[in-house]
C-alpha positions as CSV (number, residue, x, y, z in Angstrom):
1,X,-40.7,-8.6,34.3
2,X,-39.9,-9.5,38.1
3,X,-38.3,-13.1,37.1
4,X,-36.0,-11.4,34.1
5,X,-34.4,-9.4,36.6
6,X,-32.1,-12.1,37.7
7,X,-31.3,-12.9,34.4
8,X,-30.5,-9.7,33.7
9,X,-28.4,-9.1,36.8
10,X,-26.3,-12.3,36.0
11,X,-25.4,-11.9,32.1
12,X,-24.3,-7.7,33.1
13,X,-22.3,-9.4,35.7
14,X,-20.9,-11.5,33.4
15,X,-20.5,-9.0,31.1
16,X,-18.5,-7.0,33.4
17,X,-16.2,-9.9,34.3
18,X,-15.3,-10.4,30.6
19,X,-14.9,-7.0,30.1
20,X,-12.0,-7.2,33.4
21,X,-10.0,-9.9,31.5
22,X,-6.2,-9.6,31.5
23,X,-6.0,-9.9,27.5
24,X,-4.0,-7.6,25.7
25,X,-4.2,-6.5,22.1
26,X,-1.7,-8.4,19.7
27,X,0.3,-5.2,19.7
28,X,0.1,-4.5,23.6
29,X,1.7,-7.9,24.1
30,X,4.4,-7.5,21.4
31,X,5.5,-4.1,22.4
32,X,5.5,-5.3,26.1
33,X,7.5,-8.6,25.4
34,X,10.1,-5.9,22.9
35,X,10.5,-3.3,25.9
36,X,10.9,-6.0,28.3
37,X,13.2,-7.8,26.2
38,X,15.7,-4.1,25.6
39,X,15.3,-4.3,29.1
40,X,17.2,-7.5,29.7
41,X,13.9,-9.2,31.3
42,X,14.3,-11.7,29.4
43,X,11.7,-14.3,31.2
44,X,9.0,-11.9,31.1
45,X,9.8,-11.0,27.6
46,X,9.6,-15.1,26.6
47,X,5.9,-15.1,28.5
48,X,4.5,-12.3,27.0
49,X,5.8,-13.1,23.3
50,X,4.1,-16.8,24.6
51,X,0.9,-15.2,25.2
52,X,0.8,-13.1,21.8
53,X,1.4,-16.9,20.0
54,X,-1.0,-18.4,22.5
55,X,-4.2,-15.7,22.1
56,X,-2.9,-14.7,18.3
57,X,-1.6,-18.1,16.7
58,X,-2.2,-16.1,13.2
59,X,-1.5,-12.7,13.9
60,X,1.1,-10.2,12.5
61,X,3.5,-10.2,14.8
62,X,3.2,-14.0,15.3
63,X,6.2,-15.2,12.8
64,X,8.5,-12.5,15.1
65,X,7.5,-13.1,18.5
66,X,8.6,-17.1,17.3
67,X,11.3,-15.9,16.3
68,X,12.4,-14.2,19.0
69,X,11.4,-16.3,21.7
70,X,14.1,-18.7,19.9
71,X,16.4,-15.7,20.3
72,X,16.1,-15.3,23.7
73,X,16.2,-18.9,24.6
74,X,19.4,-19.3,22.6
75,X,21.5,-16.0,23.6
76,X,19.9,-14.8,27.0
77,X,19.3,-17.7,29.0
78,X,21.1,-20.6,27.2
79,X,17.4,-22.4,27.2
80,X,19.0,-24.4,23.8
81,X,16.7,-27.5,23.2
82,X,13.6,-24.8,23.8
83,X,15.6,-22.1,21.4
84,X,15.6,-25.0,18.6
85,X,12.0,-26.0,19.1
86,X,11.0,-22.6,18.3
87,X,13.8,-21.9,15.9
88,X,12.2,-25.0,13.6
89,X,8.4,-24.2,14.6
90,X,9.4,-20.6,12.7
91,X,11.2,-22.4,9.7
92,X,8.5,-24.7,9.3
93,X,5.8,-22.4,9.9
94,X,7.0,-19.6,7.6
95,X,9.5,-20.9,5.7
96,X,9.5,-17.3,3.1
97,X,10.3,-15.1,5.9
98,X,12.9,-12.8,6.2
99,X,14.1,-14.2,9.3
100,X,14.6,-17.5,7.9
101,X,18.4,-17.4,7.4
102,X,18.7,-16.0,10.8
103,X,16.7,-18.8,12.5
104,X,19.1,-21.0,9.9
105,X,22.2,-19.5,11.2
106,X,21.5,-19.6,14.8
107,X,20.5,-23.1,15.0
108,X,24.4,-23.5,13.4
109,X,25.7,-21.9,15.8
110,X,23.4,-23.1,18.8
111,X,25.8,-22.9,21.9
112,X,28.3,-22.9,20.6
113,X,31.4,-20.0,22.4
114,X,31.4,-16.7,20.3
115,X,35.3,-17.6,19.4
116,X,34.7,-21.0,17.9
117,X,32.5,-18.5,14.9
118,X,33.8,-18.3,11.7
119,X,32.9,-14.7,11.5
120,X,35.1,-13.6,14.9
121,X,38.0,-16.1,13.6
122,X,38.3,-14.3,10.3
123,X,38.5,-11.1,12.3
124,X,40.7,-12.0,14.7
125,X,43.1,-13.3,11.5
126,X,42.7,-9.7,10.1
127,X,43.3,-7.9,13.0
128,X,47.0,-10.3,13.7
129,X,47.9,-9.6,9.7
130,X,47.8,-5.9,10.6
């Protein structure tokens, strides 16, 4: 019994350590990344929607945090040739989701100024008719 209590000692130390890690649930690290993102922390938001891909490549939330990391680098911190890796990685990934046409529509419009959109131009025409 004397020479087991090492052993012992070291695997409920290791147990312990394991036990400490920094890992979040899949839904911890989404609503973290979402709040962080509302926010307008927009590189902590890109991490932790990183590290719900990275430690839950096949979870729920998975097709969304792509998605929106895509977002971010596109609209919040003009990252564009990282915003159209992930905007493809989505399509390609999960090409039936509901996001799809989004992803679509804002690699079309990838950097481009808000006034060169269709959308605002066809407003601003309405607006000058009235």
């Amino acid at each position: 019994m004397k020479n087991s209590m090492p052993f012992v000692l070291i695997l409920i130390a290791v147990i312990f350590l394991f036990s400490c890690s920094d890992t979040k649930t899949e839904a911890e690290y989404y609503k973290l990344a979402y709040d962080q993102y509302n926010d307008g922390k927009y590189d902590e938001s890109v991490n932790n929607f990183q590290s719900l891909l990275e430690n839950y490549p096949e979870g729920q939330n998975t097709p969304n945090a792509m998605f929106m990391i895509g977002f971010i680098c596109a609209n919040h911190s003009e990252k564009l040739d990282e915003a159209k890796k992930y905007y493809n990685m989505f399509m390609e990934k999960y090409p039936d989701h509901e996001l799809v046409s989004s992803a679509k529509y804002e690699l079309e419009t990838l950097g481009k100024d808000i006034n060169e959109l269709d959308i605002f131009k066809k407003i601003e025409e309405e607006e000058k008719e009235n």
